[in-house]
PDB file as gemmi writes it, atoms N, CA and C in Angstrom:
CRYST1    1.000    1.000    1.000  90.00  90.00  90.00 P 1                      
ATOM      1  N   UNK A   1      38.656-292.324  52.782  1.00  0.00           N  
ATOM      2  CA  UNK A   1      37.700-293.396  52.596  1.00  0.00           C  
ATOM      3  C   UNK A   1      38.163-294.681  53.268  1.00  0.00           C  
ATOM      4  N   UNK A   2      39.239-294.994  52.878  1.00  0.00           N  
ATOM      5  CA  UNK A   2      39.971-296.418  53.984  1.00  0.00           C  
ATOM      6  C   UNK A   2      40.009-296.096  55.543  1.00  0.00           C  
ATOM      7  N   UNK A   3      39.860-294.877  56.081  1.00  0.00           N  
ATOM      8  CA  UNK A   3      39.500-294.946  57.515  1.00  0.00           C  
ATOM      9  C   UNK A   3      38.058-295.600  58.067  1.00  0.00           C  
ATOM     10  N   UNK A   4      37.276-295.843  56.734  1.00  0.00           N  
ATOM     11  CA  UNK A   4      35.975-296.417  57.603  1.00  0.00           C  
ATOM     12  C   UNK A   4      35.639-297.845  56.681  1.00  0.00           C  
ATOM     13  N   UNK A   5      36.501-298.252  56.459  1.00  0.00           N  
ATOM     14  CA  UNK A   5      36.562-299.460  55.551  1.00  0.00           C  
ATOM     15  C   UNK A   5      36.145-300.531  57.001  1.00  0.00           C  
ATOM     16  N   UNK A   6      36.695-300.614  57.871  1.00  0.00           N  
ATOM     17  CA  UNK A   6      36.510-302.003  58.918  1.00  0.00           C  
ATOM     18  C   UNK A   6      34.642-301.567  59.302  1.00  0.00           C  
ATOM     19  N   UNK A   7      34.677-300.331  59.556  1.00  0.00           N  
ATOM     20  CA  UNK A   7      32.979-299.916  59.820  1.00  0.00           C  
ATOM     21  C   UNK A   7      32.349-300.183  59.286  1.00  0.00           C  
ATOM     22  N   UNK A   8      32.623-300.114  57.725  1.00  0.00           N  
ATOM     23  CA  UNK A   8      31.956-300.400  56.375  1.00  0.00           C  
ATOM     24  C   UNK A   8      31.159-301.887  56.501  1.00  0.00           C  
ATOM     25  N   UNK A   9      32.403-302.434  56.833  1.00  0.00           N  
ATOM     26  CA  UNK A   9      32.889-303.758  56.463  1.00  0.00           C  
ATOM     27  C   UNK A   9      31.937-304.540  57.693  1.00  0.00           C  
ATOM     28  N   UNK A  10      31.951-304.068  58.817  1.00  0.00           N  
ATOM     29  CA  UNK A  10      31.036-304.371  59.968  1.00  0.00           C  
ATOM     30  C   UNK A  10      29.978-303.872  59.723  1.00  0.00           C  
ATOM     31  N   UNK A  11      29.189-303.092  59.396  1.00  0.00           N  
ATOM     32  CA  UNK A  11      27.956-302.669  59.253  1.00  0.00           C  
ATOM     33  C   UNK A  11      26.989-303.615  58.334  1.00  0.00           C  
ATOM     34  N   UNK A  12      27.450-303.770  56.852  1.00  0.00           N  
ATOM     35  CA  UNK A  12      27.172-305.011  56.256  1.00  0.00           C  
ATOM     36  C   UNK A  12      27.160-306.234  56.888  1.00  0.00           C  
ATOM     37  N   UNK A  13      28.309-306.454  57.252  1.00  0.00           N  
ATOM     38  CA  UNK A  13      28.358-308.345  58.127  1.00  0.00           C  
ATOM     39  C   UNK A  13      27.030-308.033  58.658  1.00  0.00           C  
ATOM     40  N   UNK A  14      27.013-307.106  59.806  1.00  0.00           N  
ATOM     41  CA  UNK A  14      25.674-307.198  60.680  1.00  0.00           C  
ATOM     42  C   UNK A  14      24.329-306.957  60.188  1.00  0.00           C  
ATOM     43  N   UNK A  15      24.343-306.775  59.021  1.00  0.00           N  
ATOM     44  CA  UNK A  15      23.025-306.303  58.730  1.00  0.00           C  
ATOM     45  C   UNK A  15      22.797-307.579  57.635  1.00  0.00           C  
ATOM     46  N   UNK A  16      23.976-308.446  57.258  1.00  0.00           N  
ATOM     47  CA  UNK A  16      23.732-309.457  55.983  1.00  0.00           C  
ATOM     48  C   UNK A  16      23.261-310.478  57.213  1.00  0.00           C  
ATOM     49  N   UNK A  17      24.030-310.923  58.592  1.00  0.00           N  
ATOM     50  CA  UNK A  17      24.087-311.596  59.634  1.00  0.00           C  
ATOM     51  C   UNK A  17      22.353-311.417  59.916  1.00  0.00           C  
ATOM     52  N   UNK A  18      21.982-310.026  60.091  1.00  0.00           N  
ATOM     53  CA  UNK A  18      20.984-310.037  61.036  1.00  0.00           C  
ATOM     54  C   UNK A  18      19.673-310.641  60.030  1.00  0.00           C  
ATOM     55  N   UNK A  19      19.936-310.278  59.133  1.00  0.00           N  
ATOM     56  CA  UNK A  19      18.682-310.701  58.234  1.00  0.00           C  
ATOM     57  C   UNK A  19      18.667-312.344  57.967  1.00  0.00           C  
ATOM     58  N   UNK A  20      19.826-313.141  57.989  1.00  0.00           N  
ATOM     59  CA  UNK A  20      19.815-314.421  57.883  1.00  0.00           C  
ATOM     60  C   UNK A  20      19.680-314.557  58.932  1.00  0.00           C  
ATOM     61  N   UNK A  21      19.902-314.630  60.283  1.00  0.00           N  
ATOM     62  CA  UNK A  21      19.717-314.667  61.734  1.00  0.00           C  
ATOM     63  C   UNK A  21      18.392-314.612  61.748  1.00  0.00           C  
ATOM     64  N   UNK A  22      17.548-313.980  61.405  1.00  0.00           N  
ATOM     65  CA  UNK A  22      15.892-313.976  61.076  1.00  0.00           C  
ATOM     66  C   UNK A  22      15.276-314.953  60.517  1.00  0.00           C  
ATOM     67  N   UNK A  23      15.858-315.056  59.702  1.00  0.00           N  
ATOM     68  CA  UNK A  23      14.955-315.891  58.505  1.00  0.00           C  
ATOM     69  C   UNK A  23      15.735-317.376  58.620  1.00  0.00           C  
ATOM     70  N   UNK A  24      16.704-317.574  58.868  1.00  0.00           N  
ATOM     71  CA  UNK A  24      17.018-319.056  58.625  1.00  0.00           C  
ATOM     72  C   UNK A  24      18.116-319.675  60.035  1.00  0.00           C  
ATOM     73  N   UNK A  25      18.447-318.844  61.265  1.00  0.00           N  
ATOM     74  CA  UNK A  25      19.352-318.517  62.010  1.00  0.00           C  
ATOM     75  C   UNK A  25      20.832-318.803  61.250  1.00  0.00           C  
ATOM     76  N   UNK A  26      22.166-318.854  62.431  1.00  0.00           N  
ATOM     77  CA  UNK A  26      23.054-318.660  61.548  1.00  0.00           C  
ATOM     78  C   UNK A  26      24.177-317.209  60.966  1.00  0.00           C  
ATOM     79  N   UNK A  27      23.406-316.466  61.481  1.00  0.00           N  
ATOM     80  CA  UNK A  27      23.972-315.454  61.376  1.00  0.00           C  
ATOM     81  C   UNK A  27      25.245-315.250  61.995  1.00  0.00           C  
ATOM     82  N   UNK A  28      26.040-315.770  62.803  1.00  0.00           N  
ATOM     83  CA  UNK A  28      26.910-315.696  63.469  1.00  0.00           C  
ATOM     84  C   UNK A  28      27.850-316.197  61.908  1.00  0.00           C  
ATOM     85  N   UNK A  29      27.791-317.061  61.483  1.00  0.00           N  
ATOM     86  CA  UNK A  29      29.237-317.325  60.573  1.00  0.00           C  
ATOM     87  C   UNK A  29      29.127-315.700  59.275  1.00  0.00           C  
ATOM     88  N   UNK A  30      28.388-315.325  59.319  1.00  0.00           N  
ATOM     89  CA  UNK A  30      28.775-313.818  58.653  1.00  0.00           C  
ATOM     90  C   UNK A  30      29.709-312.975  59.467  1.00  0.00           C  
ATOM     91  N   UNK A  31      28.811-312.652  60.578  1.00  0.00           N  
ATOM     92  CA  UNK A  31      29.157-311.670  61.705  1.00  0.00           C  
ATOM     93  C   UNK A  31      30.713-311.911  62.143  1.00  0.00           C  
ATOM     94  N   UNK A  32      30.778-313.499  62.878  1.00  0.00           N  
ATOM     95  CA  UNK A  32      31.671-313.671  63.675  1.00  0.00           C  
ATOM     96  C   UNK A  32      33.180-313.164  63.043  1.00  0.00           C  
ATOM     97  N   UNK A  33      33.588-313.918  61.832  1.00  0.00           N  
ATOM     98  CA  UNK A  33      34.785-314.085  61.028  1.00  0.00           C  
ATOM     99  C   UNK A  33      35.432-312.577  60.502  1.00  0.00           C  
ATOM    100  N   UNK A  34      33.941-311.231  60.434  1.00  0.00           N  
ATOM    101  CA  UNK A  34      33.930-310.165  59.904  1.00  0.00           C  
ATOM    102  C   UNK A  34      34.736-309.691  61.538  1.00  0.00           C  
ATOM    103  N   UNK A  35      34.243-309.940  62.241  1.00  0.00           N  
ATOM    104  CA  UNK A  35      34.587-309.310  63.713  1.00  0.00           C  
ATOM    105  C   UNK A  35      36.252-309.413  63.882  1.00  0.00           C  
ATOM    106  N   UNK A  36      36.506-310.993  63.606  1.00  0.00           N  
ATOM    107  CA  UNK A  36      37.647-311.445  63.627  1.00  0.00           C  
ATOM    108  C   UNK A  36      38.905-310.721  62.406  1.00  0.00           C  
ATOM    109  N   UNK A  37      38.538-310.600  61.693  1.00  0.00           N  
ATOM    110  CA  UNK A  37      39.150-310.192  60.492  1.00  0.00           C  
ATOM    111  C   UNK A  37      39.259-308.373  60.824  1.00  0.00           C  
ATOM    112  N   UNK A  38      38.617-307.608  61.495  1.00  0.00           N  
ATOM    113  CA  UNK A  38      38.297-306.233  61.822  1.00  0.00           C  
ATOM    114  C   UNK A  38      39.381-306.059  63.067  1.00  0.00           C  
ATOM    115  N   UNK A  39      39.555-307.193  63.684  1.00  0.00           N  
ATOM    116  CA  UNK A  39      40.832-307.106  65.035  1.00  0.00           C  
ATOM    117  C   UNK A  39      40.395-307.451  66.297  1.00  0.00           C  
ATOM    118  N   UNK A  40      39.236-308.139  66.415  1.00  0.00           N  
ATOM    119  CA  UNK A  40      38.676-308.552  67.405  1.00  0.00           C  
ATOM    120  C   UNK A  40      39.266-309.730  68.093  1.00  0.00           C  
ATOM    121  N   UNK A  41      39.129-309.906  69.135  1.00  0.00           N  
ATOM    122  CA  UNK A  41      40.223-311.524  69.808  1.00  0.00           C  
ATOM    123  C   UNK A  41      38.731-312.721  69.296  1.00  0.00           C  
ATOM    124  N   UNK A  42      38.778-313.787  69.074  1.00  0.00           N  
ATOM    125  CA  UNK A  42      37.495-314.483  68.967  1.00  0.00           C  
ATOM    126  C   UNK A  42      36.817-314.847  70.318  1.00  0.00           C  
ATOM    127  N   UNK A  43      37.261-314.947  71.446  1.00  0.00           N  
ATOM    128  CA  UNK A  43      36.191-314.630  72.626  1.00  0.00           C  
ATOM    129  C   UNK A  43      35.625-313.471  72.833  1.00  0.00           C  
ATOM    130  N   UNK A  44      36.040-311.910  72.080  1.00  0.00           N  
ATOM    131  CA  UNK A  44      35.210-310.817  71.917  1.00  0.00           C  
ATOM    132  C   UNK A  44      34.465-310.981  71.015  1.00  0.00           C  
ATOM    133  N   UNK A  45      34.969-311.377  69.497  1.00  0.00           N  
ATOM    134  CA  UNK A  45      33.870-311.698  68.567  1.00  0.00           C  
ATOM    135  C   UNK A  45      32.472-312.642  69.092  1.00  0.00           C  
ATOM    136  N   UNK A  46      32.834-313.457  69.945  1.00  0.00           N  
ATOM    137  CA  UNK A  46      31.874-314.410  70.046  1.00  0.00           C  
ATOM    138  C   UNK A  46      31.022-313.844  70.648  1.00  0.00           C  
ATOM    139  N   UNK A  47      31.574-313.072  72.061  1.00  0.00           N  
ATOM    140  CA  UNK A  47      30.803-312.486  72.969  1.00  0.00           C  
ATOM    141  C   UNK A  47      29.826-311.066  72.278  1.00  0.00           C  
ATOM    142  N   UNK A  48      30.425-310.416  71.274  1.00  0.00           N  
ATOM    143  CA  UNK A  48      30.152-309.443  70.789  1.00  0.00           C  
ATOM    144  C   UNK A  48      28.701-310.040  69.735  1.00  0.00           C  
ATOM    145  N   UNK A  49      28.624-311.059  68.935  1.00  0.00           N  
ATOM    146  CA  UNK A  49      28.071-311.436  68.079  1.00  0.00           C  
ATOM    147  C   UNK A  49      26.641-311.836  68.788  1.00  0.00           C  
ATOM    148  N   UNK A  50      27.240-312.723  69.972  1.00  0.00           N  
ATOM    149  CA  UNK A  50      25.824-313.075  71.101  1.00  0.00           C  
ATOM    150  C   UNK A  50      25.135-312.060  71.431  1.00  0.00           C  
ATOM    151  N   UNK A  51      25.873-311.172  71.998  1.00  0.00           N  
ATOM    152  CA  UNK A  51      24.797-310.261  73.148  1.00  0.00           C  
ATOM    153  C   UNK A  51      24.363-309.231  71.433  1.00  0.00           C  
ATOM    154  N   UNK A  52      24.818-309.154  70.589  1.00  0.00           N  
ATOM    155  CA  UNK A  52      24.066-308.375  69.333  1.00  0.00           C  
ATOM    156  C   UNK A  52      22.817-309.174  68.524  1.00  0.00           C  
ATOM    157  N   UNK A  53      22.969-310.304  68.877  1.00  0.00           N  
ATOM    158  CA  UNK A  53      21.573-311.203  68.290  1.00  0.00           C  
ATOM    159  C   UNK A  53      20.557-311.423  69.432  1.00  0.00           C  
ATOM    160  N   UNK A  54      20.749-311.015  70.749  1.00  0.00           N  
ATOM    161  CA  UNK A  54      19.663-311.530  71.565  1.00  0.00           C  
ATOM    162  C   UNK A  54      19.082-311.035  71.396  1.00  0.00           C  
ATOM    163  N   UNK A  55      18.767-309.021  70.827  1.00  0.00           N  
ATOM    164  CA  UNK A  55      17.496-308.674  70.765  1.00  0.00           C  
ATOM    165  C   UNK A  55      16.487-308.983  69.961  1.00  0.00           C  
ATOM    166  N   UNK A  56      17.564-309.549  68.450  1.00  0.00           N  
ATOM    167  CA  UNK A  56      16.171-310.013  67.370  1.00  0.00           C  
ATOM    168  C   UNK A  56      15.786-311.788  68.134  1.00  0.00           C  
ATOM    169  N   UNK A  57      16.956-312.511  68.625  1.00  0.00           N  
ATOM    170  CA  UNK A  57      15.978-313.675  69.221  1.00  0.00           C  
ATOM    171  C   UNK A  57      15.237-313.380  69.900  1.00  0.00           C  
ATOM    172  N   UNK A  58      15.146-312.643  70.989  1.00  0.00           N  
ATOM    173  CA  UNK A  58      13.863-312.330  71.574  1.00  0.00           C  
ATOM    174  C   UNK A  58      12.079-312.186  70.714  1.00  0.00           C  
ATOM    175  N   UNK A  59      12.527-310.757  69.738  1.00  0.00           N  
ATOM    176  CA  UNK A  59      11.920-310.630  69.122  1.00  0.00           C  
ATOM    177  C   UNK A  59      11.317-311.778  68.283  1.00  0.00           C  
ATOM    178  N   UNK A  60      11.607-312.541  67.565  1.00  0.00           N  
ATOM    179  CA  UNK A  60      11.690-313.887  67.045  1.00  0.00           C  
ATOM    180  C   UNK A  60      10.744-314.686  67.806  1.00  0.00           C  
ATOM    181  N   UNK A  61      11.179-315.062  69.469  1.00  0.00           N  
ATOM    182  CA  UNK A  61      10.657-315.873  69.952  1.00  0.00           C  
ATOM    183  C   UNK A  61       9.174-315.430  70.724  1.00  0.00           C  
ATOM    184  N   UNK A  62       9.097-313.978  71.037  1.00  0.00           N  
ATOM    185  CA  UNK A  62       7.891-313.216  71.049  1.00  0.00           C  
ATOM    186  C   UNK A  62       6.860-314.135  69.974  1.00  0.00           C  
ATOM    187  N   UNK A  63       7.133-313.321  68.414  1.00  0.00           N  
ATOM    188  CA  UNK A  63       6.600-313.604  67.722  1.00  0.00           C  
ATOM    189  C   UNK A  63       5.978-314.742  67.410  1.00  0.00           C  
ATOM    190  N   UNK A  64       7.003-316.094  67.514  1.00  0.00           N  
ATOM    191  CA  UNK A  64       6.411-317.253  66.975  1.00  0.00           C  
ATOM    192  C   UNK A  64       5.681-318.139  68.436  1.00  0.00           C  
ATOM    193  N   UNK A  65       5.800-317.305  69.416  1.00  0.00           N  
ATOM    194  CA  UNK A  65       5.595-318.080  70.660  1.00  0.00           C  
ATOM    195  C   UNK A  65       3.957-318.389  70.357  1.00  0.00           C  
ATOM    196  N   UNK A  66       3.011-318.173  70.024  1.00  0.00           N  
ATOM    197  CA  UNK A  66       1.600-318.685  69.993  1.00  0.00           C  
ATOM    198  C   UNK A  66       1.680-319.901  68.777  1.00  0.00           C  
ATOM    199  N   UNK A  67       2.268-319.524  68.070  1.00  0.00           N  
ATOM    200  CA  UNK A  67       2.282-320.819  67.051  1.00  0.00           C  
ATOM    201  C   UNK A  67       3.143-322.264  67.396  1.00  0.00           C  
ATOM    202  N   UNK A  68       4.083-321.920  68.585  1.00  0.00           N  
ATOM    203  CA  UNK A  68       5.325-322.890  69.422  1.00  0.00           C  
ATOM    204  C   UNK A  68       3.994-323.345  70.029  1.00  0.00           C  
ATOM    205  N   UNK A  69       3.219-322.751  71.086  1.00  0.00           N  
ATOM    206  CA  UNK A  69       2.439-323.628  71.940  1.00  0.00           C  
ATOM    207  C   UNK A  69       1.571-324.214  71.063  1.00  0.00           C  
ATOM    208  N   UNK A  70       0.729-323.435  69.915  1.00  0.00           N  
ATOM    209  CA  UNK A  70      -0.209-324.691  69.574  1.00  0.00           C  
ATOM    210  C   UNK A  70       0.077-325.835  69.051  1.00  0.00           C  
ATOM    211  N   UNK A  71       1.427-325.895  68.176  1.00  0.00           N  
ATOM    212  CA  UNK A  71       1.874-327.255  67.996  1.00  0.00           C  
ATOM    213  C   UNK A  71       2.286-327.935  69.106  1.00  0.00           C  
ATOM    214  N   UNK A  72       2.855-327.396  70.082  1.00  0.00           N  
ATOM    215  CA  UNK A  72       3.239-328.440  71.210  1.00  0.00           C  
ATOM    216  C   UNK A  72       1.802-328.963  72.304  1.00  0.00           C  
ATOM    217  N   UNK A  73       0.633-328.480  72.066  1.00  0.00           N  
ATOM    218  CA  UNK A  73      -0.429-328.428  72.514  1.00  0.00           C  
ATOM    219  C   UNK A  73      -0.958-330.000  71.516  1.00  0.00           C  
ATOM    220  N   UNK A  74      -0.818-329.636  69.967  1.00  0.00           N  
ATOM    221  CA  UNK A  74      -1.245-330.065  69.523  1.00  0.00           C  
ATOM    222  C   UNK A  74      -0.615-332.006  69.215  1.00  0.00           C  
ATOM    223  N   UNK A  75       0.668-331.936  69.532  1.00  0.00           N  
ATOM    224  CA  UNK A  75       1.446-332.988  69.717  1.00  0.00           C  
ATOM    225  C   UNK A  75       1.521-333.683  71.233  1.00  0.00           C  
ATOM    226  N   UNK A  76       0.671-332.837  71.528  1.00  0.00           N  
ATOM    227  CA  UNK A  76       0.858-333.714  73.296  1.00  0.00           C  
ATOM    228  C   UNK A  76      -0.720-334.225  73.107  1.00  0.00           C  
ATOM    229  N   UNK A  77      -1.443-333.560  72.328  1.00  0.00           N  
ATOM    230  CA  UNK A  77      -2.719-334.232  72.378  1.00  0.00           C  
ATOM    231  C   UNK A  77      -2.835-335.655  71.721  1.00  0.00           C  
ATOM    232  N   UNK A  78      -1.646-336.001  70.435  1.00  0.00           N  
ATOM    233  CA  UNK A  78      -1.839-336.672  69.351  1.00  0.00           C  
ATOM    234  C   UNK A  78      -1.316-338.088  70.342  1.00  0.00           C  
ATOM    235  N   UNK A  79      -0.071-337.641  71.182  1.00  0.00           N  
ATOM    236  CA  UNK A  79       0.775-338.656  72.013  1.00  0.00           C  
ATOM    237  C   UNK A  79       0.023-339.293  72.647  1.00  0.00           C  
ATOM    238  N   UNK A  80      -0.954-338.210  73.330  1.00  0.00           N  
ATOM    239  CA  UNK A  80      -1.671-339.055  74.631  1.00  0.00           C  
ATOM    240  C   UNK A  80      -2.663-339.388  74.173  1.00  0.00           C  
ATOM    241  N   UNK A  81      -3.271-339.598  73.207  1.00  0.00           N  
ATOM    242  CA  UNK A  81      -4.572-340.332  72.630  1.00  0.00           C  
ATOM    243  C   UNK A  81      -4.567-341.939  71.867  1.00  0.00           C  
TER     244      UNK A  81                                                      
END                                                                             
């Protein structure tokens, strides 16, 4: 059972990470420290933590992108009037 304790231990970070990374960003101070603590150098953790959140930012920014333009639509109208 202690052979998959660091897996364990990473699987949670990333999945406690990814869900706050969603909902409030931030996810990196779960992820990162778990990475670090597992034996990672912290320029792998860092690098490792980034390129593992770009797919939900993407996703994220997909999503909220029609509601980004109408407020910025809607604040350029308020400025220039």
């Amino acid at each position: 059972m202690e052979q998959y304790a660091f897996e364990t231990l990473l699987f949670f970070a990333a999945l406690a990470g990814s869900v706050l990374n969603a909902v409030a960003g931030g996810g990196g101070f779960i992820v990162f420290p778990s990475l670090v603590f597992a034996g990672a150098s912290p320029v792998s953790a860092n690098a490792i933590s980034t390129v593992a959140f770009w797919p939900g930012n993407i996703a994220s920014a997909k999503k909220h992108f029609r509601k980004i333009c109408i407020a910025i639509c809607l604040n350029y109208k308020i400025l220039t009037t």
